[in-house]
VOGU-3710 file (C-alpha; in Angstrom, 3 decimals, decimal comma):
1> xxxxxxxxxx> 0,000/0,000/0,000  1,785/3,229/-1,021  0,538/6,533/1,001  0,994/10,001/-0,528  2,165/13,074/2,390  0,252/15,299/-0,235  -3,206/13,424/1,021  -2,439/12,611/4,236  -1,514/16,652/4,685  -5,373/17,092/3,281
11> xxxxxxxxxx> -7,023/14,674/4,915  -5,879/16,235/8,241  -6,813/19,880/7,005  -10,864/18,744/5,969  -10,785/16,680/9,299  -9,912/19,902/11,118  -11,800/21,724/9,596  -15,069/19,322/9,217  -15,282/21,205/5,804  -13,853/20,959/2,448
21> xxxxxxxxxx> -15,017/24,248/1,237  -12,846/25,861/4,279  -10,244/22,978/3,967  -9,709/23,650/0,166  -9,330/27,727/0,826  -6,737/27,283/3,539  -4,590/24,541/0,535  -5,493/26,601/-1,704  -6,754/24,076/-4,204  -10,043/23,905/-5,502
31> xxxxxxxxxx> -12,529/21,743/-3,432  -13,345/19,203/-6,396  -9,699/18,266/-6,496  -9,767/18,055/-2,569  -12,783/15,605/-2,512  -11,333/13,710/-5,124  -7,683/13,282/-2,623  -9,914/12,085/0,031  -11,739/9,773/-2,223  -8,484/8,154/-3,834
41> xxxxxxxxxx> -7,049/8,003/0,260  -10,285/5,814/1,301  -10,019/3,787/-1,866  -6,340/2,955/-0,633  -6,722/2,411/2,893  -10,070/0,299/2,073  -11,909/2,533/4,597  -14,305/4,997/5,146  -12,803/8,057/6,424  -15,446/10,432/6,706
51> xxxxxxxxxx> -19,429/10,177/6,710  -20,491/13,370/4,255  -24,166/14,246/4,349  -25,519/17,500/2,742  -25,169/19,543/5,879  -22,100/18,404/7,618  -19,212/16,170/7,869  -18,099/13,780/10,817  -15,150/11,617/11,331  -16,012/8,070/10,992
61> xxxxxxxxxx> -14,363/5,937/14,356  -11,480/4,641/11,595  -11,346/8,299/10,310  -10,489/9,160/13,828  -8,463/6,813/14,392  -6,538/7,659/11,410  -5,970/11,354/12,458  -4,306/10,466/15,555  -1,950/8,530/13,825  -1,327/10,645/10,561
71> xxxxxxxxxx> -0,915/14,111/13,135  1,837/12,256/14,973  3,604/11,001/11,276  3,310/14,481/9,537  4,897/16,279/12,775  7,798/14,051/12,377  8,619/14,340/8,994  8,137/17,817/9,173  10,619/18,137/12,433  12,648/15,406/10,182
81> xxxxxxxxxx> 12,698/17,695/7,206  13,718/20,631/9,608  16,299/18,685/11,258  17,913/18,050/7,313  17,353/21,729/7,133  19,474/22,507/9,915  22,143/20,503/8,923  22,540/21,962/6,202  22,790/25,007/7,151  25,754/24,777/9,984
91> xxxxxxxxxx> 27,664/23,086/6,715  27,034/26,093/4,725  24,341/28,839/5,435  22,025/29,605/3,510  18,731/31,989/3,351  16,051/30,868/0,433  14,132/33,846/-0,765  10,756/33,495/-2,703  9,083/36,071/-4,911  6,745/37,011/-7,445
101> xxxxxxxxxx> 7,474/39,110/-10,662  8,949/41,914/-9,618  9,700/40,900/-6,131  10,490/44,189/-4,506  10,924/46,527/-7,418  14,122/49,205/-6,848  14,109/48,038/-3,426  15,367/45,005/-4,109  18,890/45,022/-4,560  18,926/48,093/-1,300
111> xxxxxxxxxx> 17,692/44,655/0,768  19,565/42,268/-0,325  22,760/44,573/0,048  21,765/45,655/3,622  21,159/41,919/4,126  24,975/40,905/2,773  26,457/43,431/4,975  24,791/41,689/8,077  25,353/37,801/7,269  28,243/38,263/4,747
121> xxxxxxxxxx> 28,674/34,246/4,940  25,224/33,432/4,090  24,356/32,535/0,357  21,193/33,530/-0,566  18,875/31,628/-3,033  16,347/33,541/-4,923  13,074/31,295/-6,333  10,692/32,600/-8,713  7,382/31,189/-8,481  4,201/32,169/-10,336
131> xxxxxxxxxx> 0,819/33,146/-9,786  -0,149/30,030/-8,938  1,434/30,247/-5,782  1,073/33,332/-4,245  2,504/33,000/-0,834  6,448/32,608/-2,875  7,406/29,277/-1,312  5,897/29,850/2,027  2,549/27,950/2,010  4,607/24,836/1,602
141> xxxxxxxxxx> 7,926/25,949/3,728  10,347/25,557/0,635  11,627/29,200/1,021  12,916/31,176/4,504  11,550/34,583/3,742  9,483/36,047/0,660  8,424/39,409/-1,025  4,290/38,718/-1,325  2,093/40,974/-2,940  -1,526/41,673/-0,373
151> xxxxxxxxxx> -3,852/40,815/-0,015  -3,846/37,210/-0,397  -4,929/34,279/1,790  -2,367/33,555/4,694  -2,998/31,771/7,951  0,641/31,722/10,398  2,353/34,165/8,031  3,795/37,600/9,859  4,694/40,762/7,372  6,689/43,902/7,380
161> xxxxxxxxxx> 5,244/46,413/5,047  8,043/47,671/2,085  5,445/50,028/0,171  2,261/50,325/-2,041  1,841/50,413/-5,433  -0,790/51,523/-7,629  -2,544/49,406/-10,022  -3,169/49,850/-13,624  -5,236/47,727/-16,625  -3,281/46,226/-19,163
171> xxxxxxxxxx> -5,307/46,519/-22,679  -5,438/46,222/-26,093  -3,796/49,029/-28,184  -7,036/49,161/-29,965  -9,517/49,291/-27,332  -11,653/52,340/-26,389  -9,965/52,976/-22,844  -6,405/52,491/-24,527  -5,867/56,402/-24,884  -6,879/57,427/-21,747
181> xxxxxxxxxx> -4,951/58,859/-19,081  -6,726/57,037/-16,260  -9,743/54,608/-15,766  -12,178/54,207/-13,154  -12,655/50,679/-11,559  -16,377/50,766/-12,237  -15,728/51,458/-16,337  -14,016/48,016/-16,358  -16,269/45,577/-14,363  -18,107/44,661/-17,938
191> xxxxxxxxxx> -14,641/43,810/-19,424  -13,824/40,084/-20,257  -10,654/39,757/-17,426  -8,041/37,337/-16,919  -7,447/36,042/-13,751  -4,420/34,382/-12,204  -3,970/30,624/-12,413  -4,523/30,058/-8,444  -7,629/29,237/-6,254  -7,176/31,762/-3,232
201> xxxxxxxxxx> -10,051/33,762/-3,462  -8,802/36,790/-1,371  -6,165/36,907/-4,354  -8,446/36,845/-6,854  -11,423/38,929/-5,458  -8,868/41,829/-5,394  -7,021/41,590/-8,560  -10,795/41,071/-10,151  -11,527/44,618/-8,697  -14,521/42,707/-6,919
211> xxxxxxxxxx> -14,997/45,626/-4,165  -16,037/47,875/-6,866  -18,607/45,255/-8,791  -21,551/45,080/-5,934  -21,424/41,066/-5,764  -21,439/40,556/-9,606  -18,413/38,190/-10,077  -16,273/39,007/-12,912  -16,660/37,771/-16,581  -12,644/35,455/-16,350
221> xxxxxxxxxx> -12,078/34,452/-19,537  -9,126/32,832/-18,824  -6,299/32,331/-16,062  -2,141/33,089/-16,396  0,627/31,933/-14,437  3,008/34,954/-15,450  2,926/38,499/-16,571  4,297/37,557/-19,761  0,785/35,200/-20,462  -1,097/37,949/-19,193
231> xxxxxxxxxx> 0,732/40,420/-21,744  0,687/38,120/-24,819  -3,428/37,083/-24,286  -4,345/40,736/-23,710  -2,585/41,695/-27,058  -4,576/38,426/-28,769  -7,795/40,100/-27,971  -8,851/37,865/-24,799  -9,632/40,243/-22,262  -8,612/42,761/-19,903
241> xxxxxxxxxx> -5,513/42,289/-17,040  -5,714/44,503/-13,623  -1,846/44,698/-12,584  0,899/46,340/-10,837  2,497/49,492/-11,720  5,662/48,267/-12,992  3,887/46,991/-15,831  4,232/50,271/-17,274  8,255/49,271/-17,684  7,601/46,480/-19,523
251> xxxxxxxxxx> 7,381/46,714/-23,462  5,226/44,971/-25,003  3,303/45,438/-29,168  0,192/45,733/-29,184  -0,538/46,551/-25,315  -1,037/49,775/-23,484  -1,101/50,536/-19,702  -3,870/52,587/-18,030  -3,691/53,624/-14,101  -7,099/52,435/-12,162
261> xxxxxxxxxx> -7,592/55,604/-10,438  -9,799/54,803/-7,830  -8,221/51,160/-7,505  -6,984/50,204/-3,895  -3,001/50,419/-4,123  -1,651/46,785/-4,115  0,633/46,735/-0,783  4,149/44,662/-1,580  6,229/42,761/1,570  8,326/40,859/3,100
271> xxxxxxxxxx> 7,063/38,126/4,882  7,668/34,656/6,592  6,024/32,016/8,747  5,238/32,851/12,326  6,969/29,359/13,542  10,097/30,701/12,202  11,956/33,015/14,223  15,356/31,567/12,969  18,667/34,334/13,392  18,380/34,763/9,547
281> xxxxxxxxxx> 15,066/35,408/9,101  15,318/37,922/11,376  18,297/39,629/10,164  16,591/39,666/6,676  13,516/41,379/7,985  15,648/43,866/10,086  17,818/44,525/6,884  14,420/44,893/4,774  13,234/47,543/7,503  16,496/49,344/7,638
291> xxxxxxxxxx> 16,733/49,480/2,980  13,142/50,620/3,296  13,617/53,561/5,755  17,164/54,880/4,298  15,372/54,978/1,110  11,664/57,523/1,403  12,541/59,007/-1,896  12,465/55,419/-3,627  9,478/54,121/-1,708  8,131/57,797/-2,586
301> xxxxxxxxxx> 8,705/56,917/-6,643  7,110/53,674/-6,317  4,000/54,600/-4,831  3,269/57,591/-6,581  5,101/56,638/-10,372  5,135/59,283/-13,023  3,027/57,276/-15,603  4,763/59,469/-18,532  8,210/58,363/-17,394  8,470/54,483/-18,752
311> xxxxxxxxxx> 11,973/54,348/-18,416  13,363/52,017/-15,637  15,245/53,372/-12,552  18,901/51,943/-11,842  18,512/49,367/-9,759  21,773/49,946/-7,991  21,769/52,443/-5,871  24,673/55,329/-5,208  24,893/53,782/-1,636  24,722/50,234/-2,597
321> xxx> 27,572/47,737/-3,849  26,840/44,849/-6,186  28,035/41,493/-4,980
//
């Protein structure tokens, strides 16, 4: 009989919860693929885990019995995977960083620098992920630290704020709104959008602009993992993309960015889980802190952009030496 971590981590999560809608939103998967996990686990073990019934859902006396069990295994091969963690770090240090596009913008390379000159010995390992992952790495513990873009689901995740950043639409060259100098939220809830390939719904209510669209949900026409999908589907005509600022840096035929004008700025950070207080993580936070407040006139430029100015700022900074 061959067990998979992946269901025995969701089994425990709908048994906590005693719900897979809530389950499902704290994986963030979508709760079909949940009840199907659970179904293949029961299939396996050759017993019924849980009795479902329209209105609730109860641990069976094996299904209990089961949880006792699996809580213990997972907490071991999580303080397992730690322990391998540890060891290698005293053989050679090192801080893994998750991000998004953009991670911090300009103040990126001000934070890792400040970082560097604290823990000169530590390597740090950057790790792209994409929209389907939102939380960078930390959802699942394969990064230290990461830069997230809010809001987003997150349950045992602290952050330190860096800066806001205004959001824009991303739309055809050809479309009516294209030559504008702003848009209001409310002028694109009627647009065909594209969402982001991911099933936290905090994520996607905001990037959806559902706040302004009085419980209609949006018309998705499709979903991206990356900025460059989103780009090359809004140029092929499929619908409308609501974005970050820095968008406006990136060149692309065919597209044209629009500040939302009355859009709630999206609010970029650095974050990690609350269980991890390690001497690195720390350090990192305190250096991201200390690059954000010896820099007001770059956190000023970011939150406030000069739309007719698409040319990207240094990222090195006079004060700042490349490593």
């Amino acid at each position: 009989m061959e067990l998979h971590t992946r269901q025995l981590r969701y089994f425990v999560a709908v048994a906590e919860e005693l719900s897979f809608t809530r389950a499902a939103q704290g994986l963030h998967i979508a709760q079909q693929a949940l009840s199907v996990q659970i179904k293949q686990l029961e299939r396996t073990l050759g017993v019924a885990l849980l009795t479902r019934t329209t209105r609730s859902i109860t641990l069976t006396a094996a299904g209990a019995a089961f949880l006792e069990d699996t809580s213990k295994i997972l907490a071991a091969l999580d303080a397992a995977a730690e322990r391998a963690r540890a060891a290698q770090r005293s053989e050679h240090e090192r801080l893994v960083l998750g991000f998004l596009d953009g991670a911090a913008l300009m103040l990126t390379e001000p934070i890792l620098s400040a970082f560097r000159d604290r823990q000169p010995d530590v390597t740090v390992e950057m790790r792209q992920f994409n929209y389907d992952d939102p939380s960078a790495g930390l959802a699942d513990r394969s990064v230290d630290v990461a830069f997230l873009r809010r809001p987003l689901t997150t349950e045992g995740v602290e952050f330190e704020p860096l800066f806001t950043e205004p959001l824009v639409v991303m739309l055809r060259t050809d479309h009516p709104l294209a030559d504008r100098t702003s848009v209001a939220a409310a002028e694109l809830i009627e647009e065909p959008f594209l969402g982001a390939a991911n099933t936290d719904p905090t994520w996607n209510a905001y990037w959806e602009l559902d706040a302004h669209r009085n419980g209609v949900p949006a018309k998705v026409m499709s979903r991206s993992t990356s900025v460059l999908e989103e780009f090359q589907k809004v140029a092929a005509g499929v619908g409308v993309v609501v974005t970050g600022a820095c968008a406006r840096w990136i060149p692309y035929p065919g597209v044209k960015v629009v500040p939302i004008a009355d859009a709630t700025p999206n609010e970029i950070t650095v974050a990690w889980r609350s269980d991890n207080n390690s001497e690195l993580v720390r350090s990192f936070v305190d250096a991201a802190r200390s690059a954000r407040n010896a820099r007001p006139d770059l956190v000023a430029m970011l939150q406030e952009p000069d739309f007719d100015d698409c040319v990207v700022p240094d990222l090195i900074m006079p004060d700042t030496i490349p490593h």
